[in-house]
VMD Tcl script that builds the backbone (N, CA, C; Angstrom):
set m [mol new atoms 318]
animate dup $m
set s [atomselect $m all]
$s set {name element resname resid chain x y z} {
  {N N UNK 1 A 7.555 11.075 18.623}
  {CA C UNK 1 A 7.222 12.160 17.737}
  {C C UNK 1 A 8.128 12.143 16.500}
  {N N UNK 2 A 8.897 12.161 16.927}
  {CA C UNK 2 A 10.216 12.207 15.673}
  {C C UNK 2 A 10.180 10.811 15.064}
  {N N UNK 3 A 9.825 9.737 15.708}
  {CA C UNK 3 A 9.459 8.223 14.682}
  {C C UNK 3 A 8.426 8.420 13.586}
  {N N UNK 4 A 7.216 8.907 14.395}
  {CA C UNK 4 A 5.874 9.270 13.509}
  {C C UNK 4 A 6.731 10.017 12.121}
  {N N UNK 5 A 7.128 11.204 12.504}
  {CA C UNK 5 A 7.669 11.770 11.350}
  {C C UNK 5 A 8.657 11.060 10.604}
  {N N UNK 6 A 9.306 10.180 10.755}
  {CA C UNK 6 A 10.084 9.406 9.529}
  {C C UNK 6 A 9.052 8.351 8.890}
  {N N UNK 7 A 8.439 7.994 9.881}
  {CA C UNK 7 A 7.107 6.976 9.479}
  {C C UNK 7 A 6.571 7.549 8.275}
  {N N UNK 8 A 5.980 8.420 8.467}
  {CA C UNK 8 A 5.282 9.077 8.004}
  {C C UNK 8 A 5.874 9.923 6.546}
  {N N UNK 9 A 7.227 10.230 6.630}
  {CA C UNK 9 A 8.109 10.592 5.221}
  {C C UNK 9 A 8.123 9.286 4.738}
  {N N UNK 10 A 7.780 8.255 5.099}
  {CA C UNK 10 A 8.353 6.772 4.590}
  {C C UNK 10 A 7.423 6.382 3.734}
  {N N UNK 11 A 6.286 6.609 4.474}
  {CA C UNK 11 A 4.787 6.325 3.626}
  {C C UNK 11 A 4.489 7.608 2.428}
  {N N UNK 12 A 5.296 8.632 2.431}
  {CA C UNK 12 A 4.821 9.449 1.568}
  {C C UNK 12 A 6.172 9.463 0.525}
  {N N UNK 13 A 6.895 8.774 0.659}
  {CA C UNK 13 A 7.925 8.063 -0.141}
  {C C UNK 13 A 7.914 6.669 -1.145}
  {N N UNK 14 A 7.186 6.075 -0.056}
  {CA C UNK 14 A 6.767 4.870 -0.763}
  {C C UNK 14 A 5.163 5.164 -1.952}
  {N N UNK 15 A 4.491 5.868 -1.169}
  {CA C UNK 15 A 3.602 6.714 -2.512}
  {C C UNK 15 A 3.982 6.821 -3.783}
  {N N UNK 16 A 5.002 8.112 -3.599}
  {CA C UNK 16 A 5.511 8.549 -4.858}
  {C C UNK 16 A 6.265 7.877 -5.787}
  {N N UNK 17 A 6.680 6.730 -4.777}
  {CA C UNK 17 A 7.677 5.830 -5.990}
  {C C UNK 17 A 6.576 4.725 -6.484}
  {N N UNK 18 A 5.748 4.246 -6.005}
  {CA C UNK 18 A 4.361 3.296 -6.682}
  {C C UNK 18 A 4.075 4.566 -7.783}
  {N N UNK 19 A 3.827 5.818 -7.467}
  {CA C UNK 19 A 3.321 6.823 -8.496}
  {C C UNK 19 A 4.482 6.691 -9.661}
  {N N UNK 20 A 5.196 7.007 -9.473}
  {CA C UNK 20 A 6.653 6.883 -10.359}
  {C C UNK 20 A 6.610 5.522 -11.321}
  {N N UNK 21 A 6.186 4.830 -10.284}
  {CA C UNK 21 A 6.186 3.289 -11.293}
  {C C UNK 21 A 5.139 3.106 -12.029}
  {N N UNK 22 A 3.937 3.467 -11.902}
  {CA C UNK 22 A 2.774 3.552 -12.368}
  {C C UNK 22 A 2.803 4.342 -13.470}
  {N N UNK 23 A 3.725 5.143 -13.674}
  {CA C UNK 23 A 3.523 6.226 -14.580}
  {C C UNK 23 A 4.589 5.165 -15.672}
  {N N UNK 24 A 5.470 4.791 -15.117}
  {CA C UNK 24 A 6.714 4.330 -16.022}
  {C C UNK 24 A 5.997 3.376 -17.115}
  {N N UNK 25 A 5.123 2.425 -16.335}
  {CA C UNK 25 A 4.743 0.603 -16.887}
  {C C UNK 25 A 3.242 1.412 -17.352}
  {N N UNK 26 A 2.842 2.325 -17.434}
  {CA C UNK 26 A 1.806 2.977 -17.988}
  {C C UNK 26 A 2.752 3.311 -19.633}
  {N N UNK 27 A 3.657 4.067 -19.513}
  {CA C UNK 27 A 4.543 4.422 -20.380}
  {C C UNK 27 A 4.884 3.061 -21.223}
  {N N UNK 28 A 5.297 2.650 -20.772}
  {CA C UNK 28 A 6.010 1.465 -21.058}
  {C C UNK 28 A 5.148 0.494 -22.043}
  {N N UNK 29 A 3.663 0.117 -21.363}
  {CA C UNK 29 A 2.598 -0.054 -22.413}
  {C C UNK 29 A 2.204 0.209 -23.902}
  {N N UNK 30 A 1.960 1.826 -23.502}
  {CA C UNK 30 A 1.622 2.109 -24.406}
  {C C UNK 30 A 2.443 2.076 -25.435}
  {N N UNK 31 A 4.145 2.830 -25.700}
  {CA C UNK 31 A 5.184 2.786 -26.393}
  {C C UNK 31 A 5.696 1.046 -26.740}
  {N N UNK 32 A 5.252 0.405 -26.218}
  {CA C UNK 32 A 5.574 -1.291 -26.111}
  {C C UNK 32 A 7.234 -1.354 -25.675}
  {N N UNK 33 A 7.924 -0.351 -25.752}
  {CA C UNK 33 A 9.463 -0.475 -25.242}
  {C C UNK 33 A 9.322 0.076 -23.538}
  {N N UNK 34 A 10.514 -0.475 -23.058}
  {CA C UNK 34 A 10.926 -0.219 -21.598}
  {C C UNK 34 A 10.917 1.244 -21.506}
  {N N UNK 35 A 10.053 2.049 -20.831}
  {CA C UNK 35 A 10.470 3.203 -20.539}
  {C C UNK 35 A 10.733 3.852 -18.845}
  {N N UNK 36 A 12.023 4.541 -18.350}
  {CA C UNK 36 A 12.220 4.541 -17.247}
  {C C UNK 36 A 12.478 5.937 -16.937}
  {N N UNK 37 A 11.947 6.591 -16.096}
  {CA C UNK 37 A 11.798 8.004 -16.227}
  {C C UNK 37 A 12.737 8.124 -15.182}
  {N N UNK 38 A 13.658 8.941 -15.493}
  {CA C UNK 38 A 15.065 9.558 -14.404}
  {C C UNK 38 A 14.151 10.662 -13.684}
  {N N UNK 39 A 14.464 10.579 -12.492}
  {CA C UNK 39 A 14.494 11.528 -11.428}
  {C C UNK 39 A 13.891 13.344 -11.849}
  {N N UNK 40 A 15.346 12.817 -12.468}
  {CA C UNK 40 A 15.385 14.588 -13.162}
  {C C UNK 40 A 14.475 14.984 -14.014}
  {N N UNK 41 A 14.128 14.176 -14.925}
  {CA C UNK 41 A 12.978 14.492 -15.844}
  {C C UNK 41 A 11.509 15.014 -15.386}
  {N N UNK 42 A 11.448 13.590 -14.046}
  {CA C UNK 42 A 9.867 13.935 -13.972}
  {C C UNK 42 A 9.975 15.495 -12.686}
  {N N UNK 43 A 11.178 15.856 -12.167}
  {CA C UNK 43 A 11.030 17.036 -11.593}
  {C C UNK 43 A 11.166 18.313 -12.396}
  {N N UNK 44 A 11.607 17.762 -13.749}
  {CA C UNK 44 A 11.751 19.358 -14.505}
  {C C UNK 44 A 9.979 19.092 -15.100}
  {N N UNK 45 A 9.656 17.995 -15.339}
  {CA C UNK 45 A 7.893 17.873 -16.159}
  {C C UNK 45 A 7.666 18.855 -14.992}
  {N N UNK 46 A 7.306 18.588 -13.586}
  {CA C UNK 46 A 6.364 19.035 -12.972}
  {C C UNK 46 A 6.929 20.598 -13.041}
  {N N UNK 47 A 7.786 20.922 -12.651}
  {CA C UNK 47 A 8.346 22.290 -12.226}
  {C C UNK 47 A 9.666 22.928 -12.312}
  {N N UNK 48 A 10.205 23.387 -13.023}
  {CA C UNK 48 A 11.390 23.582 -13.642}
  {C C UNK 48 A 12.165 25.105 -12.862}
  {N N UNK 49 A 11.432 26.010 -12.432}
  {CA C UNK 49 A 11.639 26.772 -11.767}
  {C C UNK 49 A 12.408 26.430 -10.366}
  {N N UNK 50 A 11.529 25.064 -9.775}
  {CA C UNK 50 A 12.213 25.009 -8.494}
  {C C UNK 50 A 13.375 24.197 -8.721}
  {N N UNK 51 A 13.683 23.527 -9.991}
  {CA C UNK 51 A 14.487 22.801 -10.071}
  {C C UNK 51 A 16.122 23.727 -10.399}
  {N N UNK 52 A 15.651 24.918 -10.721}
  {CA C UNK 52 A 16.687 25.561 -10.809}
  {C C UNK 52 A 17.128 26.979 -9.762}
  {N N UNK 53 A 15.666 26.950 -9.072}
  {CA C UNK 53 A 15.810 27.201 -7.517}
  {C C UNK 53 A 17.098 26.340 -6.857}
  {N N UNK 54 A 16.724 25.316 -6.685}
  {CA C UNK 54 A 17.329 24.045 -5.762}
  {C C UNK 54 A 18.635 24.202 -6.362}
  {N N UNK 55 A 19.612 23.971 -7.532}
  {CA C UNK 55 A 20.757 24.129 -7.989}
  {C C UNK 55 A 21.035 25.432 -7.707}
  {N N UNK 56 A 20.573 26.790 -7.785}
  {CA C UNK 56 A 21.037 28.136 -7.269}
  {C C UNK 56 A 21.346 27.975 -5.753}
  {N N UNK 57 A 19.965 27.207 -4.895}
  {CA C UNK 57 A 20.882 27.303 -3.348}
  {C C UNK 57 A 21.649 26.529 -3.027}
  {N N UNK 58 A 22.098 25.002 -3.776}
  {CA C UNK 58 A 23.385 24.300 -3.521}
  {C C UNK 58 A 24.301 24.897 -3.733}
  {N N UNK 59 A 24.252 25.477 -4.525}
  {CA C UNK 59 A 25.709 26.442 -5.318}
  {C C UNK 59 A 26.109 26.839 -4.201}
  {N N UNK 60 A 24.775 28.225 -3.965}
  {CA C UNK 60 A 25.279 29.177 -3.023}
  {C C UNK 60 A 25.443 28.750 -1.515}
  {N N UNK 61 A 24.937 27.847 -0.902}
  {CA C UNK 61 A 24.998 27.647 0.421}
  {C C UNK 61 A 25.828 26.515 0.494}
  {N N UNK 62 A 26.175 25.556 -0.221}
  {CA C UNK 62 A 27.027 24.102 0.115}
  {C C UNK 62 A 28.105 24.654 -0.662}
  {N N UNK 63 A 28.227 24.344 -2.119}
  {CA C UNK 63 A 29.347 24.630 -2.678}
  {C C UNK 63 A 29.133 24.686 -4.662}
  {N N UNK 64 A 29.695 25.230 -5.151}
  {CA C UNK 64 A 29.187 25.370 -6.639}
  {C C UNK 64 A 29.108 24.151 -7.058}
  {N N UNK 65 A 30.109 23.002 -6.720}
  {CA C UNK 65 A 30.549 22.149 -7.763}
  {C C UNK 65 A 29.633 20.761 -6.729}
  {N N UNK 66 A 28.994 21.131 -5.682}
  {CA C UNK 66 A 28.573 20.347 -5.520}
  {C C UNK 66 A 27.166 19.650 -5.677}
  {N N UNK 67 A 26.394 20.391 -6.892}
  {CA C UNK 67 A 25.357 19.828 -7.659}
  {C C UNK 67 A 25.378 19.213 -8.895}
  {N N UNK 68 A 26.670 19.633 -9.240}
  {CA C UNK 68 A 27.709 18.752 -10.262}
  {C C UNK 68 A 27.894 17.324 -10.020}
  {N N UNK 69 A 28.316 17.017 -8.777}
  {CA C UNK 69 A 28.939 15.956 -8.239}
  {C C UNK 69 A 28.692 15.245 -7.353}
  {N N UNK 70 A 27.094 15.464 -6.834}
  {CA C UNK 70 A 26.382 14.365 -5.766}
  {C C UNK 70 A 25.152 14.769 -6.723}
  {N N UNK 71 A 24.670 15.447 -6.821}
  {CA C UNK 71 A 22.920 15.640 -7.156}
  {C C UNK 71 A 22.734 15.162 -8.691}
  {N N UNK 72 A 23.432 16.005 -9.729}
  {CA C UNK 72 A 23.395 15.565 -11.063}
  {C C UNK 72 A 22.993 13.766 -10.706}
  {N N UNK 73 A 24.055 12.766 -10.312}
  {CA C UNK 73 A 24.372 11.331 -10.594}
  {C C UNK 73 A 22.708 10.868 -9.678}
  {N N UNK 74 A 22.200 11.463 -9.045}
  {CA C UNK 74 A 21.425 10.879 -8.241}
  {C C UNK 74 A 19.673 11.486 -9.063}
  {N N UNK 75 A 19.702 12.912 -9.958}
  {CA C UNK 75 A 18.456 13.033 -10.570}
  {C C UNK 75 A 18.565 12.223 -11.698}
  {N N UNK 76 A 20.107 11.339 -12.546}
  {CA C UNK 76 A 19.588 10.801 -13.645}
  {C C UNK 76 A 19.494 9.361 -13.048}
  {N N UNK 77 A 19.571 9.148 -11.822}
  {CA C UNK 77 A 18.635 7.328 -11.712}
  {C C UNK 77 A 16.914 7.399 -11.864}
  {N N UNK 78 A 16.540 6.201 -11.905}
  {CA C UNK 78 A 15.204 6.229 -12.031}
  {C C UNK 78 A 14.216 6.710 -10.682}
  {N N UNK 79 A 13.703 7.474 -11.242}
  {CA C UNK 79 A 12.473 8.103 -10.103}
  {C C UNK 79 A 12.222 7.169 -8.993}
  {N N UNK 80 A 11.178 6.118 -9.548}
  {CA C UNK 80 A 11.155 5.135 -8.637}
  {C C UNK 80 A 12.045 4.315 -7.520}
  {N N UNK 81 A 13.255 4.169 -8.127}
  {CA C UNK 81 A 14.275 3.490 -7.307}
  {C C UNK 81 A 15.237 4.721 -6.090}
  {N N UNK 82 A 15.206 5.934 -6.594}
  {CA C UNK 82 A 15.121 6.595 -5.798}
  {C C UNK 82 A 14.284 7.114 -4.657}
  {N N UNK 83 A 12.687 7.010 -4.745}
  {CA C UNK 83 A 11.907 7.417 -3.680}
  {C C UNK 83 A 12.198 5.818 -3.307}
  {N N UNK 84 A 12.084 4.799 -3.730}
  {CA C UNK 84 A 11.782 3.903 -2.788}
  {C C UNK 84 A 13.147 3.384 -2.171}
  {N N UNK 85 A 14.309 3.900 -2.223}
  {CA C UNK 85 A 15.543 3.867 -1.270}
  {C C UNK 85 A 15.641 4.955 0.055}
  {N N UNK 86 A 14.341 5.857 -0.782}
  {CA C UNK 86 A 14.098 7.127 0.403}
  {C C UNK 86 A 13.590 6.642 1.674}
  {N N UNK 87 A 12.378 5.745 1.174}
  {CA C UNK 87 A 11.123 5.097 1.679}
  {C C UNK 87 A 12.321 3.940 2.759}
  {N N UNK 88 A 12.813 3.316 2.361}
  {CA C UNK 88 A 13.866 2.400 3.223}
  {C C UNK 88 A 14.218 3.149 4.170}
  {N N UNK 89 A 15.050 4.480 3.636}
  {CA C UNK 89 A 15.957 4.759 4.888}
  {C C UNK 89 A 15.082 5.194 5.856}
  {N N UNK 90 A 13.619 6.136 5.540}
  {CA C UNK 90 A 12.872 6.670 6.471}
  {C C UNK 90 A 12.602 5.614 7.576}
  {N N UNK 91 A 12.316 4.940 6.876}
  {CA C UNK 91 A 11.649 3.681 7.678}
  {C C UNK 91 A 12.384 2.537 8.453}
  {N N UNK 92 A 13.890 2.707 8.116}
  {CA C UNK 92 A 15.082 2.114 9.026}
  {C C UNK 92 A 15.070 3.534 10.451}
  {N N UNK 93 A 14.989 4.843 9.787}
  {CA C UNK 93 A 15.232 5.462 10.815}
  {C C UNK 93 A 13.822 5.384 12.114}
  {N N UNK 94 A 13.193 5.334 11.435}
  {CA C UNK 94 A 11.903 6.081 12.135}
  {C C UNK 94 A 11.404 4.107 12.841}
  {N N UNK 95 A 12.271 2.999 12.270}
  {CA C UNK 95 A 11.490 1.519 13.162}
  {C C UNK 95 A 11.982 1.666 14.460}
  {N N UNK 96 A 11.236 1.074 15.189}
  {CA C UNK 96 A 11.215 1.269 16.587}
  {C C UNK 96 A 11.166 -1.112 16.376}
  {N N UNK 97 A 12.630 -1.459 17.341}
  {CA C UNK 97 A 11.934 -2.952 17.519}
  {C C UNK 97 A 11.296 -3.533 18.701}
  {N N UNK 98 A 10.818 -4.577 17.879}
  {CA C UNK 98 A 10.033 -4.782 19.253}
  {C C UNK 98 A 10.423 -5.300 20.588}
  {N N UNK 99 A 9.751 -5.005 22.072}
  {CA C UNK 99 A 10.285 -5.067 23.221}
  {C C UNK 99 A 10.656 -6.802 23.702}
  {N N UNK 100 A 11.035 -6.580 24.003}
  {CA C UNK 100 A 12.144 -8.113 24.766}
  {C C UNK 100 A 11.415 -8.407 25.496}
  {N N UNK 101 A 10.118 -9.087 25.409}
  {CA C UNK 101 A 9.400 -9.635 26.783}
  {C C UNK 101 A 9.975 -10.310 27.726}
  {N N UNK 102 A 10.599 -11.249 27.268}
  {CA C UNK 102 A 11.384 -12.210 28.476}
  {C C UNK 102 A 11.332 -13.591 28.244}
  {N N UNK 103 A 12.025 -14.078 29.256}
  {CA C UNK 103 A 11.619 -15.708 29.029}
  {C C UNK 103 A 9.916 -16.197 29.853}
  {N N UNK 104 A 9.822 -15.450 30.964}
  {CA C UNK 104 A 9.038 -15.810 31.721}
  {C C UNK 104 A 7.501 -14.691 31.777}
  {N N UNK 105 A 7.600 -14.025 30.533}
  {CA C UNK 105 A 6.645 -13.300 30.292}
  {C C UNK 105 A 5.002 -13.917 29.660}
  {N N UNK 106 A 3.762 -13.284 30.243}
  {CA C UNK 106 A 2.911 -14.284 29.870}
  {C C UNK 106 A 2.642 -13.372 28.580}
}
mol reanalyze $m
mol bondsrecalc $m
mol representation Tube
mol addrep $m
């Protein structure tokens, strides 16, 4: 149960970062220069409210200075390279390997 569910964050990780990239080399086209959309950007495009939701409850429940100093460095990498390091770890957590048949197994 709990595999399915990392499985399953893994695949909806790996989504968003193909989406992320798609949007970038779409960008990127049209402008003819490299364009790489940070984290942070495409969460304030979509919704800016929760984005300053999310910094009000780090403050208040972890610590003030600690959206300063882990979150800031991690919304200005690129979108993409972030969901798809997400997409890794889900999917390191949630692999199951395969069983050890044996030597003498048919």
């Amino acid at each position: 149960m709990i595999r399915s569910f990392f499985r399953l964050s893994s695949l909806l990780a790996l989504i968003a970062a193909i989406m992320a990239g798609t949007l970038d080399s779409i960008q990127s086209v049209s402008s003819s220069t490299v364009a790489i959309t940070s984290l942070g950007n495409h969460w304030q495009s979509l919704d800016v409210v929760s984005l300053a939701m999310a910094e009000a409850a780090v403050a208040h429940y972890i610590h003030p200075d600690a959206w300063r100093w882990v979150m800031v460095p991690v919304l200005a990498q690129p979108a993409f390279a972030v969901f798809l390091a997400l997409a890794l770890l889900f999917w390191m957590i949630g692999y199951r390997r395969p069983r050890f048949a044996g030597r003498f197994s048919a």
